[in-house]
C-alpha positions as CSV (number, residue, x, y, z in Angstrom):
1,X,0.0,0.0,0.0
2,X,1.3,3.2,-0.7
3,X,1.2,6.0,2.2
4,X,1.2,9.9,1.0
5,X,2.0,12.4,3.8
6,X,2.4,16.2,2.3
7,X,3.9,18.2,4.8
8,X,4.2,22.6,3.9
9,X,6.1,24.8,5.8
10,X,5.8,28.2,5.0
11,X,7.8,31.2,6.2
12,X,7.2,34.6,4.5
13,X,9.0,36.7,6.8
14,X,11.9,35.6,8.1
15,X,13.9,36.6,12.0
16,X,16.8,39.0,10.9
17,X,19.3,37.2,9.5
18,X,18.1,34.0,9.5
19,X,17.3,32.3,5.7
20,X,16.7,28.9,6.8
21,X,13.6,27.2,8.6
22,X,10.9,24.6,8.6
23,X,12.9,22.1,10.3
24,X,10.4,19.5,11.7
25,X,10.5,16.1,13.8
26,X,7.9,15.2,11.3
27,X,9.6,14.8,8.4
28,X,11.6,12.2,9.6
29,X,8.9,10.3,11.0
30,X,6.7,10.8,7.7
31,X,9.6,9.7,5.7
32,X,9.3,6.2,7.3
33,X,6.0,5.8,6.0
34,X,7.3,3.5,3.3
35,X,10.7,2.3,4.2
36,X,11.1,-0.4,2.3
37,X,10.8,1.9,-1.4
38,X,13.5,4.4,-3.5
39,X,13.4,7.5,-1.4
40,X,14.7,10.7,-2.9
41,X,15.2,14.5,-1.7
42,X,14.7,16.7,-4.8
43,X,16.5,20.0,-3.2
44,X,14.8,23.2,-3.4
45,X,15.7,25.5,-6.9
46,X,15.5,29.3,-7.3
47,X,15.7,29.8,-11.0
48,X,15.2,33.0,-12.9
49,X,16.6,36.8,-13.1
50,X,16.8,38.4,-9.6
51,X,16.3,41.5,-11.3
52,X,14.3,43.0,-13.3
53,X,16.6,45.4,-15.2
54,X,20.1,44.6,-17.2
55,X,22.4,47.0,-18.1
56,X,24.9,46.9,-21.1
57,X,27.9,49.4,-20.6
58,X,27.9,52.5,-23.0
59,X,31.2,51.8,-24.6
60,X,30.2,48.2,-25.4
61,X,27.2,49.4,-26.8
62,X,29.0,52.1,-29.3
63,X,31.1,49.8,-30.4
64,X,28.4,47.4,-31.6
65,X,25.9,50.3,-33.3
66,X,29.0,51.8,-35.1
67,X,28.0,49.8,-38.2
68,X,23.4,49.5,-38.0
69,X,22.8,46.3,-37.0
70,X,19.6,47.0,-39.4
71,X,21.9,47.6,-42.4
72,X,24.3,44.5,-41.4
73,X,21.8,42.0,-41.3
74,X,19.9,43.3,-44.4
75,X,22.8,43.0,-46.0
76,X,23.7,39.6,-45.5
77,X,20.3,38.1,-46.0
78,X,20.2,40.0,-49.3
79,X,23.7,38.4,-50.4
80,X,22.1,34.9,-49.3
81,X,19.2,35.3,-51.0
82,X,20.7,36.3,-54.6
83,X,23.3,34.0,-54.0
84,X,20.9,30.9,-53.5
85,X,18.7,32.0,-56.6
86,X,16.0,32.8,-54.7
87,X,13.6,36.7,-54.2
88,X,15.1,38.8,-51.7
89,X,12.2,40.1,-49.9
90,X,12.0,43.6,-48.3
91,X,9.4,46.0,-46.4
92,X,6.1,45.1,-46.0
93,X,6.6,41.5,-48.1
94,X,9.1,40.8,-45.8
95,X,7.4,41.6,-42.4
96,X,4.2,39.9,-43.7
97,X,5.4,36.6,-45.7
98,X,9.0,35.8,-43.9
99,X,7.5,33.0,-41.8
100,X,5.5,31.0,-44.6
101,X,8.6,31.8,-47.2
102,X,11.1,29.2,-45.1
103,X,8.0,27.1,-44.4
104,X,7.7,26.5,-48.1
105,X,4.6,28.4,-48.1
106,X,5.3,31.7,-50.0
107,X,6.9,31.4,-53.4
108,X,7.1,27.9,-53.5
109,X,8.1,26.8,-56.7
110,X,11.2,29.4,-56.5
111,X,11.8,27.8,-53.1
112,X,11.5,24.6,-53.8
113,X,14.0,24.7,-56.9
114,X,16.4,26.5,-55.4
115,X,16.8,23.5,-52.6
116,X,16.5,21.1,-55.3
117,X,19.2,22.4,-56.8
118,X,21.1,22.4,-53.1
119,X,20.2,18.5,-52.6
120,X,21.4,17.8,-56.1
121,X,25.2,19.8,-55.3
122,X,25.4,18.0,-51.7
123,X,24.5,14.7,-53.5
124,X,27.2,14.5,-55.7
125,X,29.6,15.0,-53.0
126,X,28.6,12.2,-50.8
127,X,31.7,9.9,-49.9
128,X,29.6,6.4,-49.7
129,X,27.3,4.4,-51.2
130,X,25.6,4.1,-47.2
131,X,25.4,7.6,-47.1
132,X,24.0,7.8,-50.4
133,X,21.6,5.3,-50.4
134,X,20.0,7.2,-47.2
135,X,20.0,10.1,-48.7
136,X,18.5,8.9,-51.9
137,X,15.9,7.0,-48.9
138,X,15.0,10.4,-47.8
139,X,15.3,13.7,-50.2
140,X,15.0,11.4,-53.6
141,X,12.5,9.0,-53.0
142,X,11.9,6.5,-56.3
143,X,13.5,9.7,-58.0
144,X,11.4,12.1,-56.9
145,X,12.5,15.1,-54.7
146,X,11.4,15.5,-51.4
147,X,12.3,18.9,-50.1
148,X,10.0,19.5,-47.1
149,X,7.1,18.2,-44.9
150,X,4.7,19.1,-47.8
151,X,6.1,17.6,-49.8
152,X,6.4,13.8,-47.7
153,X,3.0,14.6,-47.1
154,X,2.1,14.3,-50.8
155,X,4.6,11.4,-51.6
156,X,3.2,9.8,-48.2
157,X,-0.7,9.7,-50.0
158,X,0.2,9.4,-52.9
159,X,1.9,5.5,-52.2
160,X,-1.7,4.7,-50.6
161,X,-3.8,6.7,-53.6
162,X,-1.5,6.5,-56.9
163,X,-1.8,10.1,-59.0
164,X,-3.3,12.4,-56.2
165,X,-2.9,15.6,-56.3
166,X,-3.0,18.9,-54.3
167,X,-6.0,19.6,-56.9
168,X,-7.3,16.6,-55.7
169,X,-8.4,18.4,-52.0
170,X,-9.3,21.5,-53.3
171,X,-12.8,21.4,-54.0
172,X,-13.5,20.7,-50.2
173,X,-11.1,22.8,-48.5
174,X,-12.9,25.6,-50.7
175,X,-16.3,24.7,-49.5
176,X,-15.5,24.5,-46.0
177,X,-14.3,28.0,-46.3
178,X,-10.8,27.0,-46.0
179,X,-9.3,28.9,-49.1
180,X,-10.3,31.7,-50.0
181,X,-13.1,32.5,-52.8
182,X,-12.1,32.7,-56.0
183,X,-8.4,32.4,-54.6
184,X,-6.0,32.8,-57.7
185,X,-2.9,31.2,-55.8
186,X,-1.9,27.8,-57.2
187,X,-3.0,24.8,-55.5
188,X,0.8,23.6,-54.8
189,X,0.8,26.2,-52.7
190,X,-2.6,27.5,-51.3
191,X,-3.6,23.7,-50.7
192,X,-0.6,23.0,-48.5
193,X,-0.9,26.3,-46.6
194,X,-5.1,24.8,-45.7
195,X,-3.5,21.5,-44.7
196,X,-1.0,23.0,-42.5
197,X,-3.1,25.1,-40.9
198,X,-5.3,22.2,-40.4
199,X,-2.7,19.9,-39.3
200,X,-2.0,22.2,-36.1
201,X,-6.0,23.0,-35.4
202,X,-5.9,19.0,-35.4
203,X,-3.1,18.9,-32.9
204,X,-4.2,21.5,-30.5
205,X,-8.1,21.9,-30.3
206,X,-9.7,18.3,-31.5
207,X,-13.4,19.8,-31.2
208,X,-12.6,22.7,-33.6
209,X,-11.2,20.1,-36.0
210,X,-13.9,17.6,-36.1
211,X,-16.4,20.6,-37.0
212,X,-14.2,21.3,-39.9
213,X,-14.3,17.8,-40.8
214,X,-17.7,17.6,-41.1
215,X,-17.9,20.7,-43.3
216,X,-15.5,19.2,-45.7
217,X,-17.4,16.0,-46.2
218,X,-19.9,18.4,-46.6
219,X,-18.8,20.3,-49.0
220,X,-17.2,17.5,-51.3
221,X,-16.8,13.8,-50.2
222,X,-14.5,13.2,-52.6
223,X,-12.2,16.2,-52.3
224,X,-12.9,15.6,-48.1
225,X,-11.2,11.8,-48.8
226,X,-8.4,13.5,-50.4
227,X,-7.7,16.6,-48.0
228,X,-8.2,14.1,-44.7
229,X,-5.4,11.6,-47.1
230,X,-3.4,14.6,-47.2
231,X,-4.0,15.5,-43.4
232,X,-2.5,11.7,-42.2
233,X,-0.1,12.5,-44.6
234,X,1.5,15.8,-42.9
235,X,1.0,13.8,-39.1
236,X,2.8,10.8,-40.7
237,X,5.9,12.8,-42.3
238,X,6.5,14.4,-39.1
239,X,9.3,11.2,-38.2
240,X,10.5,11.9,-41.8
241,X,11.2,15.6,-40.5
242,X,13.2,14.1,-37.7
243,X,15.1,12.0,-39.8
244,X,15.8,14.4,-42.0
245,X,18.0,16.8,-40.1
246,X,19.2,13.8,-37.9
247,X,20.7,12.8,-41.6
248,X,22.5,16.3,-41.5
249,X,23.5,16.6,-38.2
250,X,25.0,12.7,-38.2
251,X,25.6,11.5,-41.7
252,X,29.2,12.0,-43.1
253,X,27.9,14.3,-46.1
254,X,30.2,17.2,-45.5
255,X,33.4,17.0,-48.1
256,X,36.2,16.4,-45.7
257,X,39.8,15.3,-47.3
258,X,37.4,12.4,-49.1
259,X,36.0,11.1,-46.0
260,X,33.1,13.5,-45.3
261,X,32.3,15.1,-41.7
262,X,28.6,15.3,-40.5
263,X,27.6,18.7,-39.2
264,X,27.9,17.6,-35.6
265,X,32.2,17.3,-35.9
266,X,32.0,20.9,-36.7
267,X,29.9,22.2,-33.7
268,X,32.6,19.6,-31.9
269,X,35.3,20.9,-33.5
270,X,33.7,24.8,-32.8
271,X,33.9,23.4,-29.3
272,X,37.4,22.0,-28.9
273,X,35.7,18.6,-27.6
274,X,38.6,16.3,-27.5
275,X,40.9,19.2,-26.6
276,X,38.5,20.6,-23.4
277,X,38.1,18.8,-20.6
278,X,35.3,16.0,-20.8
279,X,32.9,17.5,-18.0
280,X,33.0,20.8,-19.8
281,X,31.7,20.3,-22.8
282,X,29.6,17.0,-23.8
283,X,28.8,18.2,-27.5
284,X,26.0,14.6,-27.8
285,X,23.6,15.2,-30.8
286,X,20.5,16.7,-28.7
287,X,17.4,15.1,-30.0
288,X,14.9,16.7,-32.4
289,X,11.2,16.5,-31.4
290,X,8.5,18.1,-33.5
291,X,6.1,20.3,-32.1
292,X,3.6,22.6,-34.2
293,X,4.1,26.1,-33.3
294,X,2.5,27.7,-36.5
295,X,5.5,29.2,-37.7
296,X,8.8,29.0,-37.9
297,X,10.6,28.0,-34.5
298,X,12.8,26.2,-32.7
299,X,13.4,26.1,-28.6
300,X,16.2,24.0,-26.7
301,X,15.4,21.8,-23.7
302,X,17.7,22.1,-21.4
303,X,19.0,18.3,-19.9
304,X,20.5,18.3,-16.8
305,X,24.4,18.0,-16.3
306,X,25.6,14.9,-14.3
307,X,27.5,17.1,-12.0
308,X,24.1,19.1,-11.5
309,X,21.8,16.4,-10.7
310,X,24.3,15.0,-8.2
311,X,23.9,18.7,-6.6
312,X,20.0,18.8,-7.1
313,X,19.0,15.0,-5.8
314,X,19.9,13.0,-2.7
315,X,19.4,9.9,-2.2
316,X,18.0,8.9,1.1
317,X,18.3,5.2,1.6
318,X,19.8,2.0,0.1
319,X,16.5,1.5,-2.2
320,X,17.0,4.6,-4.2
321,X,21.3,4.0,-4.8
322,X,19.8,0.9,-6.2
323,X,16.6,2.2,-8.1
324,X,19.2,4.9,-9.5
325,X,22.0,2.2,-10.6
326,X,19.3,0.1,-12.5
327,X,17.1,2.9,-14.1
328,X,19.4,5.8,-14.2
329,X,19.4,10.1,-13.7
330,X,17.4,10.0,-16.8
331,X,14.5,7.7,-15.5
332,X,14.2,9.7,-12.3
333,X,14.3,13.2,-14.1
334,X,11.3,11.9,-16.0
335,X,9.7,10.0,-12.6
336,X,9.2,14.1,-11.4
337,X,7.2,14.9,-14.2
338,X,4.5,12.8,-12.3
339,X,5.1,14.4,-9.1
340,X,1.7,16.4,-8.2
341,X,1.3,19.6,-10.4
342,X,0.7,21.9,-7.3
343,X,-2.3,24.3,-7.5
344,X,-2.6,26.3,-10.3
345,X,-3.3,29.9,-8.9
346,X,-0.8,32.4,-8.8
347,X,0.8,32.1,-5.2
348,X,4.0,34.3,-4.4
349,X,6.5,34.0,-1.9
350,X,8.0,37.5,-0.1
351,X,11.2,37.7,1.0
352,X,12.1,40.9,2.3
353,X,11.1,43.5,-1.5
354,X,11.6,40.3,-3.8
355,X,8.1,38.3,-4.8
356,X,9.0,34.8,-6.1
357,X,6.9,32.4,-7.7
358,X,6.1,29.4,-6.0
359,X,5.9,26.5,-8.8
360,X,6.5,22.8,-9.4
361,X,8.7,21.0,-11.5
362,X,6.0,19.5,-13.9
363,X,4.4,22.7,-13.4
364,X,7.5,24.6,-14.9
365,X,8.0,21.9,-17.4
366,X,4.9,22.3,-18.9
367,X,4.8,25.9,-19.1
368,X,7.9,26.9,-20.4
369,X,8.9,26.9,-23.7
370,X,12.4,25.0,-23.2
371,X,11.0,22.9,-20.3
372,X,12.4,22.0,-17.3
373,X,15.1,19.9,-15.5
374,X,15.0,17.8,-19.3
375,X,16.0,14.2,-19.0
376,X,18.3,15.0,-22.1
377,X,19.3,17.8,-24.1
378,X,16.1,18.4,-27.0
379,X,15.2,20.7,-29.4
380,X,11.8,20.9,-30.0
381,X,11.3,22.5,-33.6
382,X,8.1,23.3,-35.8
383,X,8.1,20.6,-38.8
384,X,6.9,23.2,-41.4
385,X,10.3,25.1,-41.4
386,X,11.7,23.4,-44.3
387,X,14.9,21.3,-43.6
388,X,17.7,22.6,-45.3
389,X,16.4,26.2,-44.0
390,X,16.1,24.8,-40.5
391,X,19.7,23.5,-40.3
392,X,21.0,27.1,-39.0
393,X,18.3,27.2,-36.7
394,X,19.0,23.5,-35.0
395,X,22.5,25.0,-35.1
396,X,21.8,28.0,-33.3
397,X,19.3,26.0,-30.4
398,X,22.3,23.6,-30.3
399,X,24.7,26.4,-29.0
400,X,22.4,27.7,-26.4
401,X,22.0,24.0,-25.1
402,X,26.1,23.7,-25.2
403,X,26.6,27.2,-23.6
404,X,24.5,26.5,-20.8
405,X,25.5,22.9,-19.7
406,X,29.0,24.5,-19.6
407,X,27.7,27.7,-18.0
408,X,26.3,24.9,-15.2
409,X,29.4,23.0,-14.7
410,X,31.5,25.7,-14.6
411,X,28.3,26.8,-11.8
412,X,28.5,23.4,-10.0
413,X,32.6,23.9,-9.9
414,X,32.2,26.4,-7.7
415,X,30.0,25.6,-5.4
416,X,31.2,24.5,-1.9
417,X,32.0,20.7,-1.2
418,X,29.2,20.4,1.3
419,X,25.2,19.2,-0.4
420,X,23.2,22.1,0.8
421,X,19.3,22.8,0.6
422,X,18.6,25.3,-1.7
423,X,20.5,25.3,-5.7
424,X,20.2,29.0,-7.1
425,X,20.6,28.2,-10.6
426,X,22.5,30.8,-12.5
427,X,20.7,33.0,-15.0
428,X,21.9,34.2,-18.6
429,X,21.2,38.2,-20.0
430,X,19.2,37.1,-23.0
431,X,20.9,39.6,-25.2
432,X,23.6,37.8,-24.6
433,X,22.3,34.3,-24.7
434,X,20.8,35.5,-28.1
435,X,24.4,37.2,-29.2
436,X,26.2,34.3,-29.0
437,X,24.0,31.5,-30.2
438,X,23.4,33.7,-33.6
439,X,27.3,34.9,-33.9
440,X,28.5,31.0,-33.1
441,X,26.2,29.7,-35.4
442,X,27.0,31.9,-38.2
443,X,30.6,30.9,-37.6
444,X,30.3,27.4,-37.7
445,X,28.0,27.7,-41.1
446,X,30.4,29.8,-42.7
447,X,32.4,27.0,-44.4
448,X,29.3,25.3,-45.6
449,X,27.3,28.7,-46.6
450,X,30.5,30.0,-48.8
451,X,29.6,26.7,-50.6
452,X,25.3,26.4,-50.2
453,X,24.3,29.8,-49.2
454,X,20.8,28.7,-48.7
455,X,22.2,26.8,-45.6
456,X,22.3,30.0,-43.9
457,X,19.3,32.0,-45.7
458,X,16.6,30.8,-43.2
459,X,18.9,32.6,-40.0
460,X,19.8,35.3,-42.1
461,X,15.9,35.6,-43.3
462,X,14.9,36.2,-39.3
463,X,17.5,38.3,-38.3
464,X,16.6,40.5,-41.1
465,X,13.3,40.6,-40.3
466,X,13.4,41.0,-36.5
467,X,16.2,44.0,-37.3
468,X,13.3,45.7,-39.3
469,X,10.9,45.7,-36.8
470,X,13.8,47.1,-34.3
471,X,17.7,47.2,-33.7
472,X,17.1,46.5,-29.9
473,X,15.8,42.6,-30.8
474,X,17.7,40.4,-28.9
475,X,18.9,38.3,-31.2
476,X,19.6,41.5,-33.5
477,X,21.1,43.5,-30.8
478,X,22.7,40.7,-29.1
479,X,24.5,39.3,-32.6
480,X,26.3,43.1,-32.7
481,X,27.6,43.1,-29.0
482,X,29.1,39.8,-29.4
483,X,30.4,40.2,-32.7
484,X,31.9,43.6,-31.6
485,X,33.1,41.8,-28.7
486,X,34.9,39.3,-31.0
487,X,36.3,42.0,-33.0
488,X,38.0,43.7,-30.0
489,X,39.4,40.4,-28.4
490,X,40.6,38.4,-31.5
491,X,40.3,35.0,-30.1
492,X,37.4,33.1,-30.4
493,X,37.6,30.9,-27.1
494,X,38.0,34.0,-25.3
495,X,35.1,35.7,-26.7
496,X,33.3,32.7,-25.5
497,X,34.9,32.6,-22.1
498,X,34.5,36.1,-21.2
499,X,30.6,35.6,-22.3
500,X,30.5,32.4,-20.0
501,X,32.0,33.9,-17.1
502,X,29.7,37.2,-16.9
503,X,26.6,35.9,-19.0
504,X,24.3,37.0,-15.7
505,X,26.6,40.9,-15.7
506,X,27.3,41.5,-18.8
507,X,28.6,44.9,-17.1
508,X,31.6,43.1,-16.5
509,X,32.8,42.1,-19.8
510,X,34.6,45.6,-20.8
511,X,37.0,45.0,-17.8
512,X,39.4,42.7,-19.5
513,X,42.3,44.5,-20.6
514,X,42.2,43.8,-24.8
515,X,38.4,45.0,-24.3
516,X,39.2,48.3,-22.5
517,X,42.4,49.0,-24.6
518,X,40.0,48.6,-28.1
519,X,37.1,50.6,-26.8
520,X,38.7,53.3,-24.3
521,X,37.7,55.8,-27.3
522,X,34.3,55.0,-26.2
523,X,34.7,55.5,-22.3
524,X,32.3,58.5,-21.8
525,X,29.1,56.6,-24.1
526,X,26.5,56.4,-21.7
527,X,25.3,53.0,-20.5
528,X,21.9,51.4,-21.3
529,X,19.9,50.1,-18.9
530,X,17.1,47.1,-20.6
531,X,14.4,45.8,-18.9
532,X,14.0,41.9,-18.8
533,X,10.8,39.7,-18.2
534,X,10.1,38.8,-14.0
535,X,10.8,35.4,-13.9
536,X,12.3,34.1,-10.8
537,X,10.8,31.1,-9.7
538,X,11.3,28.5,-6.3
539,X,10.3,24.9,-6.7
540,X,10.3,23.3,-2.9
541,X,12.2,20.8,-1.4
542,X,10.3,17.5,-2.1
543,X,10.9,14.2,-0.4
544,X,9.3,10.8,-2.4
545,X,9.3,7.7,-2.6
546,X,9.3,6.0,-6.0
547,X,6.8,3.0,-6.9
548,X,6.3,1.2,-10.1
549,X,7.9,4.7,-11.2
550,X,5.4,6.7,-10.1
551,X,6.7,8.6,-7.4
552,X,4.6,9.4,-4.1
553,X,5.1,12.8,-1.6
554,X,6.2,12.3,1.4
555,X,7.2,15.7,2.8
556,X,7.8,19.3,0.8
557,X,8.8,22.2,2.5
558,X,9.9,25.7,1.2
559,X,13.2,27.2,2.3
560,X,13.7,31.2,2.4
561,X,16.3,31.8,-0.1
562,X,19.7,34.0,0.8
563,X,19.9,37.0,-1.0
564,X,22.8,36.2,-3.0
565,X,23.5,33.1,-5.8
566,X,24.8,29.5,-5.4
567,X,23.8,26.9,-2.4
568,X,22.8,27.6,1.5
């Protein structure tokens, strides 16, 4: 039988000086409820910005705006667009068609060629038949191109209804109001934008979805079978999405001296793994998950270092070292996404003139966008966003994932000896988090853009296009600091370093010496102060036992954090 004792302890103002309380007999005497199962501490985490202002010094700053980041990244995207044989789009086409362009939405047939053509030059230059043979699997199936999710969707039918067509769906998708009338764009494109938009309805409201069904049976049974063909069809390719920059990101297809290198040696090499030590960097291929955002996006999960979890979990009797040896950190990271979600109301914890947000970690998991306390490193990305396009954007998700779990080490490193009860996670400017991810990236796809410039188009596309709407984007804003930051130290590893070691003050960066000596012209440039998002959050101390791997409460109780970062 299974026993479940939940124990709160709540202190909102705390004696002076003292940060630590809710100590209780109880605890002890709940926790022997179920001796005989895995017991586990998870430690209390504070995560998030204690602040909710950043400020980036002035000299910094005027070194990064001396050339418009505007007129920078217009600039490059235009170069990568004529350069790839495809419409550079400006203004108002820009702002209003950027998303469905790289989703293969928005002059398709230009699009479309222009990868062919790609798929065609990286083909020839494949170094064995295995490698070839998969590709031919994926991009040239029965020798016919497949290029994106629309069109595996299409091949996907079409091997279960020989000679359909987009055409084919039309007449339903029309009359269910689901293209518009008299709509003079051609179905191979204005049909796959209905079934996209569809597909995600599908996903994410099933009642909405069966309505339109209905309506399209209404409207044309025949066309209906064909559209709802076509629907299975986009939900089906989504694993050939996932194989299809797993092929990129693993397969030796990069010309290398003959042998070929996959795009994961060059973030490795971009790294120095081999060279750094092993519990610095762990460059493992992150998995890809699909999820449908509606546009164009990628997001990284954030796993959980070894030397992090070791800080974060405790094992509290002989049960749970054995449960852990047979089923492993990554089994019990996934066990607390069944602990109890916690109410959902807004509930606040005040310590002294800071509000934190009490939360959970399935809680957190669910409602963030790159998750929480992640068995493994993940990048969840929209399947739409064609492959070839996506690459720089798996790259760039890649290098967030890789600064962080070395950001956390480096965290963990310096953390006293002693296990303590509350892990402040350390926080990362996101002008700087953004910087770096789009500078690193664009330096790791050089080699291969100089040779396919489409490689880089769909990066170069959104930076662009966020530049247009304002300088003062993150990623646009960011990209110039760190790329004037490169400039003025001229070493790469120290670039990285020096972004690493002040990523929560970036204040700090123009006090190394190359850095003061290449911007002391710009000494007296005011600073600018940015406001960031409130997002500091405390998940409690929870004790649990674990059973069939469903794990059960016995105790949680909430610690008053110190003012300051790192473990009490």
């Amino acid at each position: 039988m299974r026993h479940t004792v939940c124990l709160i302890l709540v202190t909102l103002v705390p004696p002076p000086a003292v940060h630590l309380v809710a100590q209780a007999p109880s605890l002890v005497e709940a926790a022997s409820a179920s001796p005989g199962l895995p017991r586990f501490t998870l430690r209390e985490i504070v995560a998030g910005p204690s602040d909710t202002l950043t400020r980036i010094p002035g000299r910094w700053l005027k070194a990064a705006l001396a050339v418009r980041p505007e007129s920078l990244a217009a600039q490059a995207y235009r170069d990568a667009a004529t350069r790839s044989g495809v419409t550079h789009l400006q203004g108002d086409v820009l702002a209003a068609e950027r998303a469905r362009h790289v989703m293969g939405l928005y002059r398709r047939t230009e699009l479309t060629r222009a990868i062919q053509r790609t798929l065609a030059s990286i083909r020839t230059t494949l170094p064995s038949d295995t490698t070839l043979a998969r590709f031919d699997h994926l991009f040239r199936y029965r020798g016919q191109w497949i290029v994106d999710l629309h069109d595996a969707a299409l091949v996907w039918a079409r091997m279960r209804v020989p000679g359909l067509t987009w055409e084919s769906a039309r007449r339903a998708l029309a009359g269910a109001h689901w293209l518009p009338a008299g709509d003079s764009v051609a179905s191979s494109e204005a049909v796959p934008r209905a079934l996209y938009s569809l597909t995600i309805l599908a996903a994410n409201d099933s009642a909405a979805f069966e309505a339109v069904r209905s309506d399209l049976w209404n409207a044309d049974s025949a066309a209906a079978s064909a559209a709802l063909l076509l629907l299975t069809g986009y939900t089906e390719s989504q694993s050939w999405y996932v194989d299809a920059l797993e092929f990129f990101l693993t397969e030796p297809w990069i010309p290398d001296h003959g042998r070929g290198g996959a795009l994961s040696d060059l973030v490795r090499s971009y790294w120095g793994v081999g060279r750094a030590p092993a519990a610095e960097v762990q460059a493992t291929v992150p998995e890809i998950r699909t999820r449908l955002f509606g546009h164009p996006q990628a997001v990284p999960h954030y796993g959980v270092p070894r030397r992090l979890f070791e800080r974060l979990v405790r094992t509290d009797n002989p049960g749970a070292e054995a449960w852990l040896e047979l089923h492993g950190e990554t089994g019990l990271l996934r066990a607390l996404r069944r602990l109890p979600p916690g109410d959902t109301s807004l509930v606040l914890l005040q310590t002294g003139s800071e509000a934190i947000r009490l939360t959970t970690v399935p809680r957190q998991a669910r409602e963030s966008l790159n998750g929480f306390l992640e068995p493994r490193d993940a990048i969840a990305i929209d399947p739409g966003y064609s492959p070839l396009l996506a690459l720089g954007a798996v790259v760039h998700e890649w290098q967030h994932l890789l600064f962080r779990q070395r950001q956390l080490n480096a965290f963990v490193s310096g953390l006293p000896r002693q296990r303590a009860s509350i892990v402040q996670l350390p926080w990362t400017e996101p002008s700087l988090a953004e910087g770096f991810a789009e500078w690193s990236t664009e330096q790791i796809l050089a080699p291969l853009a100089e040779r396919w410039p489409i490689l880089s188009l769909g990066e170069l596309q959104k930076r662009a296009g966020l530049a247009q709407k304002g300088a003062e984007d993150q990623h646009v804003l960011g990209y110039a600091l760190v790329r004037a930051l490169a400039e003025a130290v001229g070493d790469r590893a120290v670039t990285t370093d020096l972004l690493l070691r002040h990523a929560e003050d970036p204040s700090r960066v123009v006090r190394h010496p190359r850095v003061r000596g290449a911007w002391n012209r710009h000494r007296t440039a005011p600073d600018r102060v940015f406001t960031v998002p409130a997002g500091r959050v405390l998940i409690p101390e929870v004790t649990f036992t674990i059973e069939d791997g469903f794990p059960d409460v016995i105790a949680s109780r909430i610690l008053i954090p110190p003012a300051g970062r790192g473990q009490r």
